[in-house]
C-alpha positions as CSV (number, residue, x, y, z in Angstrom):
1,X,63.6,-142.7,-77.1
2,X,64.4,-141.3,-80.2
3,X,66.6,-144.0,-81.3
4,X,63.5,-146.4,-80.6
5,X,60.9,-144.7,-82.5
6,X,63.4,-144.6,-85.3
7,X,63.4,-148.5,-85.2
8,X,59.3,-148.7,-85.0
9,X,59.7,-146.2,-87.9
10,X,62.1,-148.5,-89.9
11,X,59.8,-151.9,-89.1
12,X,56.8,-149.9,-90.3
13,X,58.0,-148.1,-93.5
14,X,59.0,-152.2,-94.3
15,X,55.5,-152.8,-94.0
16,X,54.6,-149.9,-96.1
17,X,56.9,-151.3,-99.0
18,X,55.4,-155.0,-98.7
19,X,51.7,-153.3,-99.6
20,X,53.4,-150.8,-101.8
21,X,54.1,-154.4,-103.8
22,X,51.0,-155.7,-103.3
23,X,49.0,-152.8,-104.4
24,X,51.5,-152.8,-107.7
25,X,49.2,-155.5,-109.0
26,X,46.2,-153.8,-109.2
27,X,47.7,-150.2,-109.4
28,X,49.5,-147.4,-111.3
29,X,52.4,-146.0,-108.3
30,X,50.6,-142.4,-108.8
31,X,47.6,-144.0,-107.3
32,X,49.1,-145.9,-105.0
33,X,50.1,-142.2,-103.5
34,X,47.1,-140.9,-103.6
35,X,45.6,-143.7,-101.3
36,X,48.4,-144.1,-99.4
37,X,48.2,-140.3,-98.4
38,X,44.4,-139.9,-98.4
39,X,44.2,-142.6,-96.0
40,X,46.7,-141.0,-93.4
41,X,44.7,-137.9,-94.2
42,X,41.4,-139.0,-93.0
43,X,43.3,-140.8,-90.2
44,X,45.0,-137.7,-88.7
45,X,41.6,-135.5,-89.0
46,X,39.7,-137.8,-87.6
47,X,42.0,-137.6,-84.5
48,X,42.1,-134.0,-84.5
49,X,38.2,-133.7,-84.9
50,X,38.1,-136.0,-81.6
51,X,40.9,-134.2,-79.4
52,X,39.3,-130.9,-81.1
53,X,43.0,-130.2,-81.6
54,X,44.1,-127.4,-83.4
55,X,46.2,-127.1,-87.3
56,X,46.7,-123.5,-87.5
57,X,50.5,-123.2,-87.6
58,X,52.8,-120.2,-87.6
59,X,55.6,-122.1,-89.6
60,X,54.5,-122.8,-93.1
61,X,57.7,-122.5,-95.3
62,X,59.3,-125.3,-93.3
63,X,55.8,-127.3,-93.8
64,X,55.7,-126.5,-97.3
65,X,59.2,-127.8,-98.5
66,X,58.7,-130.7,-96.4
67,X,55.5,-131.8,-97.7
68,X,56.4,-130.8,-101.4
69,X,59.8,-132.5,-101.5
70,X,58.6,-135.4,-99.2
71,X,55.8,-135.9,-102.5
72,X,57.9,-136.1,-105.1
73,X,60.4,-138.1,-103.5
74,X,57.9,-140.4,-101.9
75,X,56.2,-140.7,-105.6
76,X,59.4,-142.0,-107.2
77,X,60.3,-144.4,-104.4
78,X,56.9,-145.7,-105.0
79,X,57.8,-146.1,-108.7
80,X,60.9,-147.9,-107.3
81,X,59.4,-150.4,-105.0
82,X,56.8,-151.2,-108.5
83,X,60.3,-152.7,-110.3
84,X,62.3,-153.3,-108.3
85,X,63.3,-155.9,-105.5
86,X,62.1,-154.5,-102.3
87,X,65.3,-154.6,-100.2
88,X,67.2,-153.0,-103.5
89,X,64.8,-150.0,-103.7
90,X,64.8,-148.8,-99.7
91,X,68.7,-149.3,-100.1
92,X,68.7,-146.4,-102.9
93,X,66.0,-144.2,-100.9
94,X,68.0,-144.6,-97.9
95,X,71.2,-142.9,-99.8
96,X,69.2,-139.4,-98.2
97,X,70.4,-139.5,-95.0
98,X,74.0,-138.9,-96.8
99,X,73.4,-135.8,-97.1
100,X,71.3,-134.8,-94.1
101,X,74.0,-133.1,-92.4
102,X,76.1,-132.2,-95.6
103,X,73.8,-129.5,-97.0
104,X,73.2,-130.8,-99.9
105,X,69.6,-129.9,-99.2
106,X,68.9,-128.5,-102.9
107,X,69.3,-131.5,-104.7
108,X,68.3,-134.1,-102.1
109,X,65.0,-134.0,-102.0
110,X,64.4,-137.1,-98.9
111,X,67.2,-135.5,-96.9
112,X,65.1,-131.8,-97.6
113,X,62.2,-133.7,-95.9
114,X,64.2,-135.1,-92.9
115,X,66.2,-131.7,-92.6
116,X,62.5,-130.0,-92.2
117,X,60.9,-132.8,-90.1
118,X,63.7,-131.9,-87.4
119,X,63.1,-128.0,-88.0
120,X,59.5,-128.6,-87.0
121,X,60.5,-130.5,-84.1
122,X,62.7,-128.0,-83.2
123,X,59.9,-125.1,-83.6
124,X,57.1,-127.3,-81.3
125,X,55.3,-128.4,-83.9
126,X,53.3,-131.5,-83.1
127,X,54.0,-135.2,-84.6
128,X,50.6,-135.3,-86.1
129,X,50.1,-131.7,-87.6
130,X,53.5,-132.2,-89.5
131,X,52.3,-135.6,-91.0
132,X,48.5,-134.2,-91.4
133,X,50.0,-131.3,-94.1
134,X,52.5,-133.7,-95.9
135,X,49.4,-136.2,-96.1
136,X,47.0,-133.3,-97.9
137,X,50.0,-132.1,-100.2
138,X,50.9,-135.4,-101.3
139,X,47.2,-136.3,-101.5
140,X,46.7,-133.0,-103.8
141,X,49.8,-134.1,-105.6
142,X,49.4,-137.5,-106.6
143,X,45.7,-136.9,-106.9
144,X,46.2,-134.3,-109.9
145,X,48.8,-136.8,-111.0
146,X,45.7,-139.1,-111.5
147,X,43.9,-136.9,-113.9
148,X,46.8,-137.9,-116.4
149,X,46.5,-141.3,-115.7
150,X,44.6,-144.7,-115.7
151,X,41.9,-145.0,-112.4
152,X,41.8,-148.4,-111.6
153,X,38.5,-150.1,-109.1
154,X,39.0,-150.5,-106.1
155,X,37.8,-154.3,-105.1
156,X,37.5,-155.8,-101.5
157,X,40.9,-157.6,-101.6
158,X,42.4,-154.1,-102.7
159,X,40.8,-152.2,-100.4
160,X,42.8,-154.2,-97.7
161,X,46.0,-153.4,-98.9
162,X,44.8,-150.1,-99.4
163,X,44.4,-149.7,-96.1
164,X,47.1,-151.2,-94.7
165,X,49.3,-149.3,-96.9
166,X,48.2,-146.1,-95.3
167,X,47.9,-147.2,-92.0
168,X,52.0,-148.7,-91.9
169,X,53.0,-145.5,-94.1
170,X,51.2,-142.7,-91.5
171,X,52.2,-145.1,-88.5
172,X,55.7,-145.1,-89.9
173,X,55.5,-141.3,-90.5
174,X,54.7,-140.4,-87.0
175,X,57.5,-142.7,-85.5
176,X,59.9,-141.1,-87.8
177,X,58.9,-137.4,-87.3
178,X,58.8,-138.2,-83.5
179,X,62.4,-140.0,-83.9
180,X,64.0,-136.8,-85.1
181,X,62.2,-134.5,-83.0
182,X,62.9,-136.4,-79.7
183,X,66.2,-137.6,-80.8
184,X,69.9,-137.0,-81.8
185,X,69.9,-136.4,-85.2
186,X,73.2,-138.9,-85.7
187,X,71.7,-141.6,-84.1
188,X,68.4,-141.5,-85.5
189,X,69.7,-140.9,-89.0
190,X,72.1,-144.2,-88.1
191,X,69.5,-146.1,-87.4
192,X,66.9,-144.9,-90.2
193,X,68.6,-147.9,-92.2
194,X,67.0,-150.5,-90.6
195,X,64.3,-150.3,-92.9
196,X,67.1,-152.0,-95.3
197,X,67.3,-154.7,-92.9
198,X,63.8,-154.9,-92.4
199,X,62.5,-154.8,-96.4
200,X,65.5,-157.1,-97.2
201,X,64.0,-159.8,-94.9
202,X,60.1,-158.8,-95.9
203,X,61.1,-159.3,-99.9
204,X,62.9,-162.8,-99.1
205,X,59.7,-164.3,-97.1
206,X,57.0,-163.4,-99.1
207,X,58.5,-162.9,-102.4
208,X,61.9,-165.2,-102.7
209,X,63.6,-162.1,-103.4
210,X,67.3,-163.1,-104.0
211,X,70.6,-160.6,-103.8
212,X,73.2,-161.3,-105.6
213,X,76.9,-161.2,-103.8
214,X,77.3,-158.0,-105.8
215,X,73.4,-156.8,-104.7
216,X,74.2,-157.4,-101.1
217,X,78.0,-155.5,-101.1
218,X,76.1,-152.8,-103.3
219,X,73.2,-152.2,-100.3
220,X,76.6,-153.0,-97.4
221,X,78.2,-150.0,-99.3
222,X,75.1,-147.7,-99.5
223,X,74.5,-148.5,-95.4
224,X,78.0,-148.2,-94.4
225,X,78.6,-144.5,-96.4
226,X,75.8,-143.4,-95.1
227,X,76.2,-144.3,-91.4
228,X,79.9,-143.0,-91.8
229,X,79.1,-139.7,-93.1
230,X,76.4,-139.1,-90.5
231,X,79.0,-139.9,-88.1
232,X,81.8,-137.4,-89.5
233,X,80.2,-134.7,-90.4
234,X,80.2,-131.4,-88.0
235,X,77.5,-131.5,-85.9
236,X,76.4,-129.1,-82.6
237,X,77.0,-130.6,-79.6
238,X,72.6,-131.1,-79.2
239,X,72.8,-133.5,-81.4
């Protein structure tokens, strides 16, 4: 099951980019953060409220560098999506699973995330609670950010894309934490690029969004590296 939450994820975090674009128009990436995360927020604890579900953890170190590197790497991929073609920008943020399993955990600040999602999958930690603190840290994050920059209204038309920005993006989050907590970690790292398939196809329908030859052996390169590392590096035998 892993493998197919990883593809829900991958449609989903597509989506996530196509509002991420849409939102560009009427604002600054910092801000597209903060809603983007505030809305999962409110999403999550409104859930938790309802189940009367608990968010007390024992494992906070793990939560923490997920959460903080998740921000900052989620804040310049948002930057990313702003100038960039859609399908161009996943392609770089996908380069993270190349170092999942190499270690290169210090530098790498996605692959931190994704190494930490599957420790708290690994410790019992639930889907939502590990999606609930990387929503309030990013949401503290990017919401400080703000304070240094321009606030833009929020219309009716926004408000939309608002919320379907942080609908796809907590959606997406919970496929992919469940993806590496349910599943082997080669497989679902493999497959995580199908959000490169997926935004590649999203930027062409509803923006025209052209690769060159070189664009499209560029993103091949990035895809194939990646998948091949994941697939030779050491690995125990429970994943």
């Amino acid at each position: 099951m892993g493998a197919l939450w990883m593809l829900v994820a991958g449609f989903l975090f597509g989506c996530m980019g196509v509002f991420v674009k849409l939102g560009a128009q009427y604002f600054s990436p910092n801000e597209l953060v903060f809603y983007r995360s505030f809305v999962g927020l409110l999403m999550i604890y409104a859930v938790v409220r309802h189940r009367g579900l608990s968010l007390a953890t024992r494992h906070w170190q793990p939560h923490l560098w997920r959460s903080v590197s998740g921000t900052i790497a989620m804040m310049l991929f948002f930057y990313c999506i702003t100038v960039l073609p859609l399908a161009t920008a996943v392609t770089l943020n996908y380069t993270s699973p190349l170092f999942l399993l190499l270690g290169l955990v210090s530098g790498m600040l996605a692959g931190v995330a994704m190494l930490n999602v599957r420790q708290l999958g690994l410790h019992g930690e639930p889907d939502w609670r590990v999606v609930f603190y990387f929503s309030l840290v990013s949401s503290l994050a990017s919401g400080a950010a703000m304070l240094f920059d321009t606030v833009h209204p929020v219309s009716a038309s926004s408000l939309l894309i608002l919320i379907g920005l942080g609908g796809s993006a907590t959606l997406a989050q919970l496929a992919m934490t469940r993806a590496y907590r349910t599943g082997k970690t080669l497989v679902v790292g493999s497959l995580s690029f199908s959000t490169v398939l997926f935004s590649g196809l999203f930027g062409a329908i509803f923006w025209g969004e052209a690769l060159t030859l070189a664009g499209w052996a560029g993103m091949a390169l990035i895809v194939a590296s990646g998948v091949l590392s994941l697939r030779l590096a050491p690995h125990h035998p429970e994943e």
